[in-house]
N, C-alpha and C positions, 0 to 999 in steps of 0.2 A: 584573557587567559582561558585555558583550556576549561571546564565546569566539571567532568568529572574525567579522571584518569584510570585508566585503564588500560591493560590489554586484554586480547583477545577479540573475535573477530568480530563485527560491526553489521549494519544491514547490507553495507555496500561489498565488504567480504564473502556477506553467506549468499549477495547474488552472483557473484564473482565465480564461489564457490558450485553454486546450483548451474550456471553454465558452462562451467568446466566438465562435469558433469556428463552433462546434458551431450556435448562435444565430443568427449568419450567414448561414449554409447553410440552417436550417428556413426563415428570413425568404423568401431566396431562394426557398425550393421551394414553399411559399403566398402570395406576393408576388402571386399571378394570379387566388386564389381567397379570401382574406381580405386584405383590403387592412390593417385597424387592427392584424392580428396582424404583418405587416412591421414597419411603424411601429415598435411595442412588443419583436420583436425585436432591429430595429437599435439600439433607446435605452437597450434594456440589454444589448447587446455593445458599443456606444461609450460608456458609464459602465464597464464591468468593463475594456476597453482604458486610459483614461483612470487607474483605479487602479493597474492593470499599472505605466504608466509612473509613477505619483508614489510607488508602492512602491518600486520599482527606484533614482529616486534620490534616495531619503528622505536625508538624514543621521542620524535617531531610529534606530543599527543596533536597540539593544536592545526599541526597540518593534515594530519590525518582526519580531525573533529572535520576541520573545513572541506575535506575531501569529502565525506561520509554524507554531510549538510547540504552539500551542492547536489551529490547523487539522491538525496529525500526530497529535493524539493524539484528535479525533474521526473521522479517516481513519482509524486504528487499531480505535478501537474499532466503526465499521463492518465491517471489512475480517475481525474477531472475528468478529462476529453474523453476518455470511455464512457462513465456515468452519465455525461451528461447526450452524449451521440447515441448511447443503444437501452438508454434508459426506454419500460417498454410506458405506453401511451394505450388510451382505453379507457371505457366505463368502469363506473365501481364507488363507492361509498367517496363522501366528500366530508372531513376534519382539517378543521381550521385549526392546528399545532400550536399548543402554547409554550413560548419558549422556556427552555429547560429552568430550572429554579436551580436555589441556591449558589447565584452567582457566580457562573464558570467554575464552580468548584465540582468535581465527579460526584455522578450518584451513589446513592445508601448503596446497600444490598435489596433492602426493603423495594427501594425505587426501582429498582433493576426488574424485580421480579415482576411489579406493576405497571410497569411503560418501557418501551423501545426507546431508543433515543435514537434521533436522525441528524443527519446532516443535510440541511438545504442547497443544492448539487449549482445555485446560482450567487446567493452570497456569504456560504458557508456559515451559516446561525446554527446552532443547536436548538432540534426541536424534540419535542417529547408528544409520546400516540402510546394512547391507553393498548395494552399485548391482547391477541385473542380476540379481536373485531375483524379477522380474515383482512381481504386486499380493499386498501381503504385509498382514496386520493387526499392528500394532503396540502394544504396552501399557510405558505410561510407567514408568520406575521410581522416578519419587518421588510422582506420584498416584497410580499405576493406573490410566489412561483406557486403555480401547481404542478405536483408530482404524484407518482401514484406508489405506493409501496404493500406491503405486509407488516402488519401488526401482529 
């Protein structure tokens, strides 16, 4: 069953949304020098508007949930394959990251203020780097990756 119901629009609406967009504005901007490319991009920002709206007020919550959940978890695994390809590489201070406390539960505010919290870009662990020690390299403590980030 669906977990929470709602309408209104989703991540996968406001990308939806953010490309239509986007479509728009190209159409606009060679609208003077390709006339079919206008065309083609008005009729697929007013098709991706048109889903917007009958996403939004679907009554199907749990197909919508499952539509939404497939598009986060190929935004994910993009969002991987970036991190992990143009992550940069380099000298620089070496912290061995202890894993986050408080048993997967989110940090204080306290804690926030005091440490970064990372994600391990190889087996996805939560780790936590004291803030304010500039660009430090990091190695996981339950793979062993080293990464290099900002504290």
């Amino acid at each position: 069953m669906f977990q929470q119901q709602r309408r209104g629009i989703d991540e996968l609406g406001r990308t939806m949304l953010i490309t239509a967009l986007v479509l728009s504005v190209i159409g606009m901007i060679v609208s003077r020098t390709v006339g079919w490319l206008r065309i083609v991009t008005s009729l697929l920002s007013g098709v991706l508007l048109v889903l917007i709206v009958l996403r939004m007020f679907s009554k199907d919550y749990n197909k919508r949930y499952q539509e939404n959940m497939k598009y986060l978890t190929y935004e994910t695994a993009v969002k991987d394959w970036f991190r992990r390809t143009f992550r940069t590489k380099g000298a620089g201070k070496t912290y061995s990251a202890p894993r986050a406390k408080r048993g997967g539960k989110n940090p204080t505010w306290a804690e926030l203020k005091q440490f970064k919290y990372l994600i391990c870009p190889q087996c996805a662990q939560r780790l936590r780097v004291p803030r304010g020690k500039g660009r430090i390299r990091v190695t996981c403590t339950n793979c062993g990756n080293v990464f290099e980030t900002r504290s």
